[in-house]
TIDREN-79863 format. One record per atom (N, C-alpha, C): residue in three letters; atom name; z, x, y; residue number from 1. Coordinates in nm, 4 decimals, padded with zeros to 6 digits, always signed. Each point is the difference from the previous one (the first is absolute). Example, Ala and Ser with C-alpha at 12.3 -4.5 7.8 and 13.67 -1.06 7.14 Angstrom:
<sites>
SITE   resn   name          Z          X          Y   resi
SITE    ALA      N   +00.7800   +01.3190   -00.5690      1
SITE    ALA     CA   +00.0000   -00.0890   +00.1190      1
SITE    ALA      C   +00.0000   +00.0900   +00.1200      1
SITE    SER      N   -00.0720   -00.0350   +00.1050      2
SITE    SER     CA   +00.0060   +00.0820   +00.1190      2
SITE    SER      C   +00.0730   -00.0770   +00.1090      2
</sites>
This chain:
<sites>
SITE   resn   name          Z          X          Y   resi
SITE    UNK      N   -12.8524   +04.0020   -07.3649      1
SITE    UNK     CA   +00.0211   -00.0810   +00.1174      1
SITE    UNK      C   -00.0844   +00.0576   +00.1132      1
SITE    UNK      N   -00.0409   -00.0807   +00.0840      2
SITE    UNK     CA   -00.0924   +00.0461   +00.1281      2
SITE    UNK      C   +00.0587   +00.0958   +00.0748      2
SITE    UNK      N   -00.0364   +00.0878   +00.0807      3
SITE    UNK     CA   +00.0753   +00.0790   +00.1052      3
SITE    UNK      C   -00.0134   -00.0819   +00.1044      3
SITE    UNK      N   -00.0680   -00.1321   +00.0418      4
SITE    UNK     CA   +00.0362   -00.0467   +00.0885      4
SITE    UNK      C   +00.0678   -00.1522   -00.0244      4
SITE    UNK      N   +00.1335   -00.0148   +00.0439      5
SITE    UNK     CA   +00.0528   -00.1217   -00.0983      5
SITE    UNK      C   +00.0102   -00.1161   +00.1296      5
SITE    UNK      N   +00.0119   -00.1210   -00.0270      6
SITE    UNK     CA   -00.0099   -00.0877   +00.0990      6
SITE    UNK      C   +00.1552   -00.0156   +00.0502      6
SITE    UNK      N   +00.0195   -00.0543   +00.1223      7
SITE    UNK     CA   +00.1648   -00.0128   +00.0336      7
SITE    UNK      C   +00.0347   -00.0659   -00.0666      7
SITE    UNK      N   +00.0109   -00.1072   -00.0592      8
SITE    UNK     CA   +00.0592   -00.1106   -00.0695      8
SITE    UNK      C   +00.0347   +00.0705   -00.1296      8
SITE    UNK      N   -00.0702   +00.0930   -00.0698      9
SITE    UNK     CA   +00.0201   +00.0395   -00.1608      9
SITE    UNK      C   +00.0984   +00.1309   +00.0806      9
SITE    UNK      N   -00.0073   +00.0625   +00.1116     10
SITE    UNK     CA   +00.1107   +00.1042   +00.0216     10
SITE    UNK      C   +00.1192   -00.0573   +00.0114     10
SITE    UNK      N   -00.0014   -00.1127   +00.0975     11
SITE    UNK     CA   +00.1624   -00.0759   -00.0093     11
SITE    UNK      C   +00.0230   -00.0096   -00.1190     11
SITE    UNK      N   -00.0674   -00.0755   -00.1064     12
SITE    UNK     CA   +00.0896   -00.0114   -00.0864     12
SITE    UNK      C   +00.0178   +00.0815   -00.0870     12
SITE    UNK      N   -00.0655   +00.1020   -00.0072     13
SITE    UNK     CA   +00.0616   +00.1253   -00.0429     13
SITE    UNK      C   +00.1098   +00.0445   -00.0081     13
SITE    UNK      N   +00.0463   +00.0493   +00.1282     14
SITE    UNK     CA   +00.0829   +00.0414   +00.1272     14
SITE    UNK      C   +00.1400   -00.0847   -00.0319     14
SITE    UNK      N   -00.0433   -00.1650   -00.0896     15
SITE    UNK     CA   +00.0986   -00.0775   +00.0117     15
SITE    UNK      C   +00.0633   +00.0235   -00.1304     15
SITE    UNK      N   -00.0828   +00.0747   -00.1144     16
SITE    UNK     CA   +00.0271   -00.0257   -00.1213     16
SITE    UNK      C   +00.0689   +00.1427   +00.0050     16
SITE    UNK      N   -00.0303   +00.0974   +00.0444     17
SITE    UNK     CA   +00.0880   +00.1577   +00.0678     17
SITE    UNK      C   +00.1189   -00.0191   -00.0104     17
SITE    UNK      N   +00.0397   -00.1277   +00.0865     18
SITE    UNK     CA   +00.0967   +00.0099   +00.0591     18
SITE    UNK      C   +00.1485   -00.0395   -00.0943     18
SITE    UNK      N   -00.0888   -00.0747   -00.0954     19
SITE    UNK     CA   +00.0538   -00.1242   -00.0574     19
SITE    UNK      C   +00.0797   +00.1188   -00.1698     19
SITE    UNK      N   -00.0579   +00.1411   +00.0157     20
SITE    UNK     CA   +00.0121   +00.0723   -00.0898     20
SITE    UNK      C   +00.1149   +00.1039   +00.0068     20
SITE    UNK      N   +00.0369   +00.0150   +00.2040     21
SITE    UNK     CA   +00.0851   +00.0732   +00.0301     21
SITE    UNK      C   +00.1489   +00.0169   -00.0754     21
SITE    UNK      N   +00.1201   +00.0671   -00.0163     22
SITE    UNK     CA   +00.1159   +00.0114   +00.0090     22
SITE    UNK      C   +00.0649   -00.1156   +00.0876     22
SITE    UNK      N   +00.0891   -00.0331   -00.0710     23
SITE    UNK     CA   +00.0969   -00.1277   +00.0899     23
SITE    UNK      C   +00.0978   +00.1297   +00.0855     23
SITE    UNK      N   +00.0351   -00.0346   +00.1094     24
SITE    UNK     CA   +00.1043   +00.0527   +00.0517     24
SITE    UNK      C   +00.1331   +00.0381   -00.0257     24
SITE    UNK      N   +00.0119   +00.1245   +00.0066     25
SITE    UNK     CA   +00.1300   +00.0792   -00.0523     25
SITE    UNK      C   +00.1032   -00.0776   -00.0073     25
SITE    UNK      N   +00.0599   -00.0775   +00.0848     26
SITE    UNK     CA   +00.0868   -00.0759   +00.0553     26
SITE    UNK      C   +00.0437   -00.1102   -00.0875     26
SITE    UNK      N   -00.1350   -00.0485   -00.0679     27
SITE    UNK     CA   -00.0101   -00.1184   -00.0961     27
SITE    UNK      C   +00.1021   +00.0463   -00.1375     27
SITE    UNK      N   +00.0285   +00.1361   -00.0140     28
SITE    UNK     CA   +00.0399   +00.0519   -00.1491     28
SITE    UNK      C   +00.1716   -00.0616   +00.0063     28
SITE    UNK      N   +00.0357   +00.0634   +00.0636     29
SITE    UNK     CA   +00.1858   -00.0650   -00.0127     29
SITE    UNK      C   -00.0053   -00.1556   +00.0561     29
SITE    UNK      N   -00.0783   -00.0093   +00.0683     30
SITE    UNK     CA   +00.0152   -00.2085   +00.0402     30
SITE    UNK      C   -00.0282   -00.0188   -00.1206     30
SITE    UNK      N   -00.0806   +00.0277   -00.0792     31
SITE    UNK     CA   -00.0339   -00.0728   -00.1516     31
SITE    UNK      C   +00.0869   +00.0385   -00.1011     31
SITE    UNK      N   +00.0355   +00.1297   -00.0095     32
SITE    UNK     CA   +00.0296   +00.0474   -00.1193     32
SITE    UNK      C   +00.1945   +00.0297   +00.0444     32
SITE    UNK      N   +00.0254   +00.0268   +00.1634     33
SITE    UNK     CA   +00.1304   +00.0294   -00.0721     33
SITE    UNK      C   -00.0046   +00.1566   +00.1043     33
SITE    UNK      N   +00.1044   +00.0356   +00.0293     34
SITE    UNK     CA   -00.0070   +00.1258   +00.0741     34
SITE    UNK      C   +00.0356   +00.1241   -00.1164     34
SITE    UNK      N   -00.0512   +00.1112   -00.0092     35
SITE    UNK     CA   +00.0069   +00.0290   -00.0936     35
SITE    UNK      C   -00.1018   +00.0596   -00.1659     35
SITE    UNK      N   -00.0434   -00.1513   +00.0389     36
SITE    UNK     CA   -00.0943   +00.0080   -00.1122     36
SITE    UNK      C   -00.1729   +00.0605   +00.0728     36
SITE    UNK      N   -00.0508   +00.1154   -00.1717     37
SITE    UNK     CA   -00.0797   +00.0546   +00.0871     37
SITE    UNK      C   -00.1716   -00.0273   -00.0774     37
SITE    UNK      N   -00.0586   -00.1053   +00.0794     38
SITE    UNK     CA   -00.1270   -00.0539   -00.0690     38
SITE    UNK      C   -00.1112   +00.0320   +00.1057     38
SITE    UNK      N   -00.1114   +00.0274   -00.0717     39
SITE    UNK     CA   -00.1477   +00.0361   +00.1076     39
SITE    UNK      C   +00.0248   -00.1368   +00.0690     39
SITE    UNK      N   -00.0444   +00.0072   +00.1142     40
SITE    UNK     CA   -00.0466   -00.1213   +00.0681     40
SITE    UNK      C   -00.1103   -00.0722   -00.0041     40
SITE    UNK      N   -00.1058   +00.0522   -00.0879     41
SITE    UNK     CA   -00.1338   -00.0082   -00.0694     41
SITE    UNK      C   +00.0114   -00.1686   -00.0874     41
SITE    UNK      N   +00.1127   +00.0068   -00.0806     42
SITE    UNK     CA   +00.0974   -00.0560   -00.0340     42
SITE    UNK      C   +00.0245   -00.1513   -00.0038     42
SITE    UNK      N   -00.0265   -00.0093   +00.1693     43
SITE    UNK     CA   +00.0233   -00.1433   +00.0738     43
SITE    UNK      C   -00.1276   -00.0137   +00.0923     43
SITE    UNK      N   -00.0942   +00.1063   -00.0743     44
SITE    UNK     CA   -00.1336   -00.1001   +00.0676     44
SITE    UNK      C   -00.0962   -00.0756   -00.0890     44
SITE    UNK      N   -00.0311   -00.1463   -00.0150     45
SITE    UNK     CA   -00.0665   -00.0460   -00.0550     45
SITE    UNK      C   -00.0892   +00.0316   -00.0377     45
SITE    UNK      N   -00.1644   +00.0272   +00.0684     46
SITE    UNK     CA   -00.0669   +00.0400   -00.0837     46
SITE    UNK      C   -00.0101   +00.1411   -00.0011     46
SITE    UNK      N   -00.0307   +00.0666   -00.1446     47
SITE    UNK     CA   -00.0417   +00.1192   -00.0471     47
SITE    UNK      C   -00.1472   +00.0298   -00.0580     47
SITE    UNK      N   -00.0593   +00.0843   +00.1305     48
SITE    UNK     CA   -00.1452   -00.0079   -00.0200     48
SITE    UNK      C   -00.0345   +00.1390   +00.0515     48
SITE    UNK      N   -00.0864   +00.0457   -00.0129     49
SITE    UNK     CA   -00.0320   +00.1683   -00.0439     49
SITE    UNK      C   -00.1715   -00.0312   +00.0392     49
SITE    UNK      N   -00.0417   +00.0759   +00.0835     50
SITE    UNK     CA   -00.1594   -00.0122   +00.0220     50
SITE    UNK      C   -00.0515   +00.0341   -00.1092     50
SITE    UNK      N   +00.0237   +00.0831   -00.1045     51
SITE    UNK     CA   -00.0792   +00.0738   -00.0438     51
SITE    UNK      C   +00.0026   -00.1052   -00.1585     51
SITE    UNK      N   +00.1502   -00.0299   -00.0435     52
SITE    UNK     CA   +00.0247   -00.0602   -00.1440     52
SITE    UNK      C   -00.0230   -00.1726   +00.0400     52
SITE    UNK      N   -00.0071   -00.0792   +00.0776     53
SITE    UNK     CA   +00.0197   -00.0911   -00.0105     53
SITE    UNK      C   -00.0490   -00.0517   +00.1284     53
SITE    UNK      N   -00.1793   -00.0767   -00.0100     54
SITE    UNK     CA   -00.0899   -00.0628   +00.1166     54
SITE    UNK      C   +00.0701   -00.1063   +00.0493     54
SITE    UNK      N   -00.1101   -00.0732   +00.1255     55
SITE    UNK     CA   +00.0899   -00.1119   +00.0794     55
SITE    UNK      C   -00.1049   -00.0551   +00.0202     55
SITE    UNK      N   -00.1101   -00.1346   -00.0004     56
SITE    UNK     CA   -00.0954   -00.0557   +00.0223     56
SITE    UNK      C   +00.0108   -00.0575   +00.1491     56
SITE    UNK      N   +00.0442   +00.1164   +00.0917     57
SITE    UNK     CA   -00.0809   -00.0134   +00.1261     57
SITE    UNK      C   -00.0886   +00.0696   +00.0041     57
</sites>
């Protein structure tokens, strides 16, 4: 990839980052139940890894 990247390919970068994070702690007992003890990883849709798995932006 270039070292100099255009803004438009950094946003959506930046967007696909984001989209990879941890759901919020908070989300685990609203979903599951107080109690019960699951990653929060869990309840985020997509699962994407820079390194195992590209993104065609």
């Amino acid at each position: 990839m270039a070292t100099h990247k255009h803004k438009s390919k950094k946003l959506r970068l930046v967007k696909l980052g984001r989209r990879t994070r941890w759901a919020p702690l908070w989300t685990v007992p609203k979903v599951h139940g107080k109690g019960k003890r699951v990653h929060p990883a869990q309840h985020t849709g997509v699962k994407r890894h820079w390194r195992r798995t590209k993104t065609k932006a």
